[in-house]
Structures are given as C-alpha cells and as structure tokens.
C-alpha positions as a Markdown table, in Angstrom:
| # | Residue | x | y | z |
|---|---|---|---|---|
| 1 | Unk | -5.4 | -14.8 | 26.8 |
| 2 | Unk | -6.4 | -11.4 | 25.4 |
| 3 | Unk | -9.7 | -10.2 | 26.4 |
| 4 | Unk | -10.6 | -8.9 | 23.6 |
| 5 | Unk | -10.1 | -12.1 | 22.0 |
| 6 | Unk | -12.1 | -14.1 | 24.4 |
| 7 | Unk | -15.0 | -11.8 | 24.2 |
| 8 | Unk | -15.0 | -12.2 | 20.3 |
| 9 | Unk | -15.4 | -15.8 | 20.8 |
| 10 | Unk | -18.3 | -15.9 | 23.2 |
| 11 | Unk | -20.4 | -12.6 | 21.0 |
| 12 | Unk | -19.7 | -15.1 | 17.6 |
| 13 | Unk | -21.5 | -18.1 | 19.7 |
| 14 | Unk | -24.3 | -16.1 | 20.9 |
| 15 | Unk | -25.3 | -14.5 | 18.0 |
| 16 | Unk | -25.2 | -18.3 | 16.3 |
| 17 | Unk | -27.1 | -19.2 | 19.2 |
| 18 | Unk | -29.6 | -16.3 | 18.8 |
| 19 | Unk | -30.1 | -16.9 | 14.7 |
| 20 | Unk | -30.4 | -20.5 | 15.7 |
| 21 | Unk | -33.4 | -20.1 | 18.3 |
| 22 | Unk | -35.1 | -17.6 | 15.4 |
| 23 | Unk | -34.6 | -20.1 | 12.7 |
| 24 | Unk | -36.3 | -22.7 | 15.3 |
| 25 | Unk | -39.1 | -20.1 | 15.8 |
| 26 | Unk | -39.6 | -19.8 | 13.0 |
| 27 | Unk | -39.8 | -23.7 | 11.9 |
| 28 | Unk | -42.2 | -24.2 | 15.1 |
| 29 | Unk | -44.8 | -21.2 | 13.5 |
| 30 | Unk | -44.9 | -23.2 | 10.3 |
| 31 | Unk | -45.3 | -26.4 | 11.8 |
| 32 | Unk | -48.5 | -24.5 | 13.5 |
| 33 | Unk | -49.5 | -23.6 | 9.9 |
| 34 | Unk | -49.1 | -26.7 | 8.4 |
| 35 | Unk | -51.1 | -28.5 | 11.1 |
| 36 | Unk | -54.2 | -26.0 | 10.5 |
| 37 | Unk | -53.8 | -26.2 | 6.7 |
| 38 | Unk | -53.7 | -30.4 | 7.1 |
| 39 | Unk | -56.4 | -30.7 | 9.6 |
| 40 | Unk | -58.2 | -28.2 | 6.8 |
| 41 | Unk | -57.5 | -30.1 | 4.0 |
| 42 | Unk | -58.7 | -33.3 | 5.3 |
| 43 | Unk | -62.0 | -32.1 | 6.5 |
| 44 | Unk | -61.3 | -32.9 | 10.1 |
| 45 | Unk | -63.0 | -31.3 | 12.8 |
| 46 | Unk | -61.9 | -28.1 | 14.5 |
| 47 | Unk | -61.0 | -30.1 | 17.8 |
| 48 | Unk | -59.0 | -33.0 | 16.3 |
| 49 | Unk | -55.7 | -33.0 | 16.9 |
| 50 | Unk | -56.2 | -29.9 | 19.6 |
| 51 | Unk | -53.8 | -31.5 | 22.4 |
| 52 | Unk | -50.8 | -31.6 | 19.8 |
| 53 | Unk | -51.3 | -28.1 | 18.4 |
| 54 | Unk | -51.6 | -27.2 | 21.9 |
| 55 | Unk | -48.1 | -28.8 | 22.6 |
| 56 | Unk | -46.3 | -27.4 | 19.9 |
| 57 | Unk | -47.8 | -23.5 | 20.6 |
| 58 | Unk | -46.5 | -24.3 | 24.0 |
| 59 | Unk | -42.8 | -25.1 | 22.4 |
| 60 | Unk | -43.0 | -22.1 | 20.5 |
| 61 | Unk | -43.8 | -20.1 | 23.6 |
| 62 | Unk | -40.6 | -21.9 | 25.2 |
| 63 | Unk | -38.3 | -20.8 | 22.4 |
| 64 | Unk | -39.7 | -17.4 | 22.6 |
| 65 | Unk | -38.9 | -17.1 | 26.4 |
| 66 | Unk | -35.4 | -18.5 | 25.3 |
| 67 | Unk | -34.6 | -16.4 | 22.8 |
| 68 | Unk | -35.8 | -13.1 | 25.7 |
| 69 | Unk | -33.6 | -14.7 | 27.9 |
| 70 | Unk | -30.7 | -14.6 | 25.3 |
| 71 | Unk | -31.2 | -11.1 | 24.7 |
| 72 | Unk | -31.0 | -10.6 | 28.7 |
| 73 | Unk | -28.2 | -12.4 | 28.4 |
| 74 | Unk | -26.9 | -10.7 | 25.2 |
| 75 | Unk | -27.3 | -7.2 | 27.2 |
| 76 | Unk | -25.9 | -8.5 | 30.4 |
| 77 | Unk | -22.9 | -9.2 | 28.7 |
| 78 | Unk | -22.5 | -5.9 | 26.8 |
| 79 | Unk | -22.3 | -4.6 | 29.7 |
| 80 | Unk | -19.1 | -6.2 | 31.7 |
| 81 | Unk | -17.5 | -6.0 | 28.5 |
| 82 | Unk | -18.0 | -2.4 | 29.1 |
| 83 | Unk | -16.9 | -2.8 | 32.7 |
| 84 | Unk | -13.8 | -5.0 | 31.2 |
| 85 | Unk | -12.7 | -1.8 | 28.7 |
| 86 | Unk | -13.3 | -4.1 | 25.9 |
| 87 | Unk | -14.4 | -2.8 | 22.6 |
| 88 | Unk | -17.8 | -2.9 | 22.1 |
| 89 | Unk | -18.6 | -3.1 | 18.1 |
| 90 | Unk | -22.5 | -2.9 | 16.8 |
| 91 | Unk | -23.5 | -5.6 | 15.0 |
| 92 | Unk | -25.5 | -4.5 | 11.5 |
| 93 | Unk | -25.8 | -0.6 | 13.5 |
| 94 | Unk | -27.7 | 1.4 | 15.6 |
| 95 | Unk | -31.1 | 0.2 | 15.4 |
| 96 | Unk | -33.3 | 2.5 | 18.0 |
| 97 | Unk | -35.0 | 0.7 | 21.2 |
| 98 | Unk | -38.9 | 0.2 | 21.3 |
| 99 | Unk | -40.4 | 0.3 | 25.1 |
| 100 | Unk | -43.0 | -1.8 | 26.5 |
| 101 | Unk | -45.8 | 0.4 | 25.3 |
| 102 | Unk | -44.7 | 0.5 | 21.9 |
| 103 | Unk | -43.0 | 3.4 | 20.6 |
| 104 | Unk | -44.7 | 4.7 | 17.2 |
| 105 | Unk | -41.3 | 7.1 | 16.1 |
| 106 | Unk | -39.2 | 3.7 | 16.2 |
| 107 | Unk | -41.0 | 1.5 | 14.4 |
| 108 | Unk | -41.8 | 4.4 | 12.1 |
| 109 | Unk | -37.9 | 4.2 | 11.5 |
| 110 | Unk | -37.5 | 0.5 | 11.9 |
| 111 | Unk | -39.6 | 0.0 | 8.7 |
C-alpha cells in the first residue's frame, strides 16, 4: 500500500483524536464551573463536595497530560514521515513555536 496513503490515514485519526481530547478538556473545565456555580447557588459551604471537585481537576489534569502526550506523539510522527520521504503538509499553516519560558514575539503574533 502507498505510504503516502497510509500516513494520510493515521494524521486524519490523530488529529480526530487530538480535537476529541480538547473538546473533552474542555467539557471537564465546565463541569469544574458548573460545580462552583451549583455549590454557590445553593448556599453550601466552601468544603462540601471538595473530594469530587478534587477528582474531576485530577481528570482534567489526566486529559491534559494526554493530549501533551499526543502532541509528542503527533511530532514523533512528523518526523519518520520525514525519514519515510513522505509529504509532510501543514495543517491550517505555519503557526510559530513558543518555548518553555514563554516567548513574548510569538504570542504577540499568535493573537
């Protein structure tokens, strides 16, 4: 089977599998929100219901260590494509990198 073919087929599943770990991200921060605004609205004490909020911060930490490791994953593979002489297309352009510490000229020209 062509390679290039094959590789098509894998980049379409991850990026369905990256847009579906941000969509769950982002489900998981308003379930956060909701649980805050509920405990607000019935006049609950700060500390009810701290071991469940707790639980669900600690899912959305897990899909946010998921979706780095997708992005390792997604870079990885850019890579042995490379190796492979297969086609490497940008998805949506080039957007630039930010570093660790935060690079002010890139998100200057991100936003």
């Amino acid at each position: 089977m062509d390679k290039a073919f094959v590789a098509k087929r894998v980049v379409s599943k991850l990026h369905a599998t990256e847009k579906t770990v941000d969509t769950a991200i982002l489900e998981v921060s308003e379930l956060v929100s909701e649980l805050i605004t509920a405990r607000r609205e019935v006049g609950l004490s700060t500390t009810v219901g701290d071991k469940e909020l707790a639980a669900v911060i600690e899912a959305l930490a897990a899909l946010n260590t998921a979706r780095a490791s997708l992005v390792t994953s997604h870079k990885g593979l850019g890579r042995i494509a490379k190796a492979l002489h297969i086609p490497v297309k940008l998805n949506g352009g080039s957007k630039p990198e930010i570093n660790e510490e935060g690079d002010q000229d890139a998100l200057r020209m991100a936003s």
